[in-house]
C-alpha positions as CSV (number, residue, x, y, z in Angstrom):
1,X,0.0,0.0,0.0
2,X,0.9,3.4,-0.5
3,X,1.6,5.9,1.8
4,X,2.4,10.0,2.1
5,X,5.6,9.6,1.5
6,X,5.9,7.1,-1.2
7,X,4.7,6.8,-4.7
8,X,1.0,4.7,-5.8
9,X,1.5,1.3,-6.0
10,X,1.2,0.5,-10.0
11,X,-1.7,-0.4,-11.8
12,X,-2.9,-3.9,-12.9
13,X,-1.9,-3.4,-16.7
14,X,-4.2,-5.4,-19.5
15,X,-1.7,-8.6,-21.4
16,X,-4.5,-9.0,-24.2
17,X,-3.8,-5.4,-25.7
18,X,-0.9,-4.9,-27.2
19,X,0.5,-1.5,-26.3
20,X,4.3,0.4,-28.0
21,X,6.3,0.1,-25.2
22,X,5.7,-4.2,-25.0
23,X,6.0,-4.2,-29.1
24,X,9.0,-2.1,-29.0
25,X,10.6,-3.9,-26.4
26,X,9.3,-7.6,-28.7
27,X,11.2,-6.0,-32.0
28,X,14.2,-5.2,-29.5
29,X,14.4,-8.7,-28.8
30,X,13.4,-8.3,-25.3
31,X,11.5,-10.3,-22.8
32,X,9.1,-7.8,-21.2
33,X,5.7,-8.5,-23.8
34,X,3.1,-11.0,-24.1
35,X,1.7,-12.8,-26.7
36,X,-0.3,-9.5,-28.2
37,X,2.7,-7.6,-28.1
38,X,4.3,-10.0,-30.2
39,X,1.6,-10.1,-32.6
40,X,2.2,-6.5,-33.1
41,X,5.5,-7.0,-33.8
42,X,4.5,-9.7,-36.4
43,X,3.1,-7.4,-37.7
44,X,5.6,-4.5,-38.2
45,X,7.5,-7.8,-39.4
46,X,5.2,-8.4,-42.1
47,X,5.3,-5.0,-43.7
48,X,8.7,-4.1,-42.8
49,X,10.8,-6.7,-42.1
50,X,13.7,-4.4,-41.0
51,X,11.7,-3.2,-38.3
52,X,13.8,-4.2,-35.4
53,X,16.6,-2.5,-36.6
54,X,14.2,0.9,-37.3
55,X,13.8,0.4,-33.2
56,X,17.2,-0.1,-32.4
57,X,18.5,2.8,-35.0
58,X,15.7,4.8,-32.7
59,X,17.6,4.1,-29.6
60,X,20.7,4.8,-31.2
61,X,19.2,8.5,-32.4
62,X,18.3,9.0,-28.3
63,X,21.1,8.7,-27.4
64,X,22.6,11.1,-30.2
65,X,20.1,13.5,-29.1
66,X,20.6,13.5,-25.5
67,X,24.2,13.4,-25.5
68,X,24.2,16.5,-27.5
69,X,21.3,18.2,-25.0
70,X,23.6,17.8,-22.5
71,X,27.5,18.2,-23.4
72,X,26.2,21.1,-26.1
73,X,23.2,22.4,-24.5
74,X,24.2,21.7,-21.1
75,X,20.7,20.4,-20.3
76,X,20.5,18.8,-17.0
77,X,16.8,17.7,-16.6
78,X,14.8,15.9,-18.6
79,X,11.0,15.1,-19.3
80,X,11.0,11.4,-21.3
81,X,7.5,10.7,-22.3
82,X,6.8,7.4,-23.8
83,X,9.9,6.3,-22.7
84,X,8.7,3.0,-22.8
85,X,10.8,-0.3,-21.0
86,X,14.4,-0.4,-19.6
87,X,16.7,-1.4,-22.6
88,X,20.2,0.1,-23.6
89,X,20.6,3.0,-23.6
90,X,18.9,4.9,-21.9
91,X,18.5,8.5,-21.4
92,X,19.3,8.8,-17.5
93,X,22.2,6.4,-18.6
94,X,23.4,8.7,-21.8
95,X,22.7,12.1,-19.5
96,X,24.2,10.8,-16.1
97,X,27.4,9.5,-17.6
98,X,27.9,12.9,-19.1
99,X,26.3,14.7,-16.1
100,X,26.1,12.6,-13.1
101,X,23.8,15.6,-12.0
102,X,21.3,15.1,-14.6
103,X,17.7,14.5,-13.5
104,X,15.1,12.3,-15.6
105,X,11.3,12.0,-15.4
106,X,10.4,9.2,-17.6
107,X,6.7,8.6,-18.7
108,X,4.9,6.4,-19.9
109,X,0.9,4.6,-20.0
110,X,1.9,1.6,-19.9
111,X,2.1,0.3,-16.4
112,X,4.1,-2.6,-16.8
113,X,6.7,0.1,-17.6
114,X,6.2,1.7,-13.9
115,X,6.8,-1.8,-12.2
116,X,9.9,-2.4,-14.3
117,X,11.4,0.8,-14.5
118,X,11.3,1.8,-10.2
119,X,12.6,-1.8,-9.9
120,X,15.7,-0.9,-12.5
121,X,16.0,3.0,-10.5
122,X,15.5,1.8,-7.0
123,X,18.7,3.5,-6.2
124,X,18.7,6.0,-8.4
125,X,18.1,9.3,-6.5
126,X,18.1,11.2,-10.2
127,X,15.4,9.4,-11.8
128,X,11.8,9.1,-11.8
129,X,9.2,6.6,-13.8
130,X,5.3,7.4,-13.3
131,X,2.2,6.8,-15.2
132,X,0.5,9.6,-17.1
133,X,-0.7,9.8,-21.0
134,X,0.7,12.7,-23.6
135,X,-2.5,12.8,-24.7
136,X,-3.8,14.2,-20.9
137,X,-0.4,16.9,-20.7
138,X,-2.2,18.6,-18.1
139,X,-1.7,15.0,-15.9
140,X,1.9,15.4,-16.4
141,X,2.6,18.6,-15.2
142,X,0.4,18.3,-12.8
143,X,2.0,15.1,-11.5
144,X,3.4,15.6,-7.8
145,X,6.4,13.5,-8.5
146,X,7.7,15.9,-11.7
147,X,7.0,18.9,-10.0
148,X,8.8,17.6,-6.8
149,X,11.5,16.2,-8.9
150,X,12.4,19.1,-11.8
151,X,12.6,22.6,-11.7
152,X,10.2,24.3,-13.8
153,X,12.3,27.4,-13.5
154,X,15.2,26.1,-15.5
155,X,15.2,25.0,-18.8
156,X,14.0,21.4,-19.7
157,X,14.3,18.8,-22.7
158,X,10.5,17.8,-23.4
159,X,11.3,14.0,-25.5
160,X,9.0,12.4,-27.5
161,X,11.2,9.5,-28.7
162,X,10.2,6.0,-29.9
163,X,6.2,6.8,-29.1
164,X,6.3,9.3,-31.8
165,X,3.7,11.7,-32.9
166,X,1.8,9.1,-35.0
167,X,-1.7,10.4,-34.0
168,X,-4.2,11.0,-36.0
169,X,-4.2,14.8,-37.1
170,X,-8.1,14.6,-35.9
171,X,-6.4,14.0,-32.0
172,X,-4.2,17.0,-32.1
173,X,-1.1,16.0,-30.7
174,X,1.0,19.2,-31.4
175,X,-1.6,20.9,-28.9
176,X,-0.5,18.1,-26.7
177,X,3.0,18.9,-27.0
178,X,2.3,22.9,-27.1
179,X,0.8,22.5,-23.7
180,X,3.9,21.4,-22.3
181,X,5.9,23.8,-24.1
182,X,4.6,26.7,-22.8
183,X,5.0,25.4,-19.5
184,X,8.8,25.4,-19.7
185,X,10.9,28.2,-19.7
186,X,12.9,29.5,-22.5
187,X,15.9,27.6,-23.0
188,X,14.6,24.6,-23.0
189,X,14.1,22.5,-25.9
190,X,12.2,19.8,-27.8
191,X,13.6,16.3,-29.2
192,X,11.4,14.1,-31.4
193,X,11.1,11.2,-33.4
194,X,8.7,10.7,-36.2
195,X,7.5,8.3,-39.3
196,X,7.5,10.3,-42.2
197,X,5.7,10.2,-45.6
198,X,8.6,11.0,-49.1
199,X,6.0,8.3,-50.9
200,X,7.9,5.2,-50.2
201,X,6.6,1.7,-50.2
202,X,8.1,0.6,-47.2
203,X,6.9,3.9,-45.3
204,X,3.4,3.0,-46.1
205,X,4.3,-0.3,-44.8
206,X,5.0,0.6,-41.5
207,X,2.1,2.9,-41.4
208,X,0.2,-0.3,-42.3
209,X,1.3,-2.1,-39.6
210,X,1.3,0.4,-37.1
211,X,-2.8,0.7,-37.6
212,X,-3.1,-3.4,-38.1
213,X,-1.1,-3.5,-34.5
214,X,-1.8,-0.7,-32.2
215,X,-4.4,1.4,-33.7
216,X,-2.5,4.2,-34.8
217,X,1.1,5.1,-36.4
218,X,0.2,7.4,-39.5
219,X,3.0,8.8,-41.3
220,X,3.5,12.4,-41.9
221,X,5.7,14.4,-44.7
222,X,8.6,16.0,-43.2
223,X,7.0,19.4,-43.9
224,X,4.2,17.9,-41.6
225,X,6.9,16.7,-39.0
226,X,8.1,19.8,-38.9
227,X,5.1,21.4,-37.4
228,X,5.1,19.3,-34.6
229,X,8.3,21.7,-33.2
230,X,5.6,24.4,-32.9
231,X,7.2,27.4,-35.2
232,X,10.6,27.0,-32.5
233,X,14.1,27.0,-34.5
234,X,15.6,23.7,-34.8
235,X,19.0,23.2,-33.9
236,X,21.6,21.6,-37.1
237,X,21.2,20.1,-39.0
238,X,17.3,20.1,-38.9
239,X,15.0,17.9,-39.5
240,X,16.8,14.4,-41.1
241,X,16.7,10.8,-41.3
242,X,18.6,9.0,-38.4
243,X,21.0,7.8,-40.0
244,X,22.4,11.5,-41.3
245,X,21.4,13.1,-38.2
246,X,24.2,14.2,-35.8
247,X,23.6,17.5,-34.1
248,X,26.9,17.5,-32.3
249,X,28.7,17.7,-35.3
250,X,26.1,18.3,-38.0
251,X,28.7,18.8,-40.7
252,X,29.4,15.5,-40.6
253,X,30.4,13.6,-44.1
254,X,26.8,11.7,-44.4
255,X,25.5,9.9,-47.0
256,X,23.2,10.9,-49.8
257,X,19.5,10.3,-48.7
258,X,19.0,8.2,-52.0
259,X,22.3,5.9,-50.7
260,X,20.4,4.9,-47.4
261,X,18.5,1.3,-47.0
262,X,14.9,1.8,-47.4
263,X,14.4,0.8,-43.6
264,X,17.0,3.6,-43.3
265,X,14.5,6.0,-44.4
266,X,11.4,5.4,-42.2
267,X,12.0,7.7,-39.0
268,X,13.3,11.1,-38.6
269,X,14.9,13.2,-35.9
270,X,15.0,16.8,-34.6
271,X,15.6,18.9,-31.7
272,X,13.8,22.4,-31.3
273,X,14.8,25.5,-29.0
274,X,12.3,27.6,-26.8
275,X,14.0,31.1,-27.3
């Protein structure tokens, strides 16, 4: 049971709905999911058979993104939601070996990922899991264990990394994102991850088997994607696939966008400033 001074126990959690963080975690190879959840991943299979490394070239842009939040930007807290379950690396693990200072909230819907995750953090002062939904951003900052744990005052890196905004238009998920925005003070900054829409086959395939699986997961054109950053200035080198994206040194030598494997060219990554 709970008490004052500690956090809700966590939810019974539903193992005949498949939800992203258990099929993430399937097409990772891991063991956290259930039969459903690895239906969902047969499914991404199906249409994109590439699609576990899609999720681990995801993790990979994370921890890009984060390292460069917090050796360029010197970030030092973090807001993670949809962080989905513990697998390598993660962002307390790419922040606090930079920073050993560096606070993360990590969030996510999916209860099993509570249960996991404070068993993983039991001793880790500078990081928090709790269950709340994007789509409810009031919840979030409203949340007793953010507030208590980051300061509002100083900047913060909102992430929305691996859940994506794959929402349907209709659901308006920038106005989720907006309400956290304008929460945070300037300085901080925005990092997401996103399916996106040039017309290829294999895109559509993934947007497919996003709907087949979860329910949702429509693509977007990059122009689209681009919106989701709210009119804020992204940092270099924009807006680009994972695979060419590397904002702590974005003149990097990278390849042409036509030179990439078609899985290569599925998700793309930015990071946005408040100013």
């Amino acid at each position: 049971m709970a008490t004052p001074d500690s956090p809700d126990p966590a939810p019974e959690f539903d193992t005949t709905q498949p939800t992203i963080a258990r099929v993430y975690d399937a097409l990772l190879g891991g063991k956290d999911n259930f039969a459903a959840d690895r239906e969902g991943a047969a499914a991404y299979l199906k249409y994109v058979p590439d699609a576990g490394r899609c999720a681990i070239e995801n993790r990979e842009a994370l921890v890009k993104g984060v390292q460069y939040l917090v050796r360029t930007a010197g970030i030092d807290q973090f807001l993670d939601i949809g962080s989905g379950l513990p697998t390598q690396k993660n962002t307390h693990q790419a922040a606090q070996e930079i920073n050993p200072e560096a606070k993360v909230a990590y969030v996510d819907n999916d209860p099993i990922v509570l249960a996991h995750g404070r068993a993983l953090l039991a001793t880790n002062n500078s990081t928090i899991v709790v269950t709340a939904d994007l789509r409810e951003p009031e919840s979030i900052l409203e949340n007793k264990e953010i507030q208590a744990h980051l300061d509002f005052s100083r900047p913060i890196a909102l992430m929305v990394v691996g859940l994506h905004m794959h929402f349907h238009d209709d659901e308006q998920p920038d106005e989720w994102v907006r309400t956290i925005m304008d929460r945070l003070v300037p300085g901080s900054y925005l990092f997401l991850t996103d399916f996106v829409d040039t017309g290829e086959e294999l895109q559509k395939g993934m947007e497919r088997a996003g709907l087949e699986s979860l329910g949702n997961g429509w693509i977007r054109t990059p122009e689209r994607i681009e919106q989701h950053f709210l009119g804020m200035p992204l940092v270099p080198p924009g807006l680009d696939f994972l695979a060419r994206w590397f904002p702590e040194d974005p003149e990097a030598d990278v390849p042409d966008a036509e030179d990439l494997q078609p899985y290569q060219r599925i998700l793309m990554a930015g990071i946005a400033k408040k100013v």
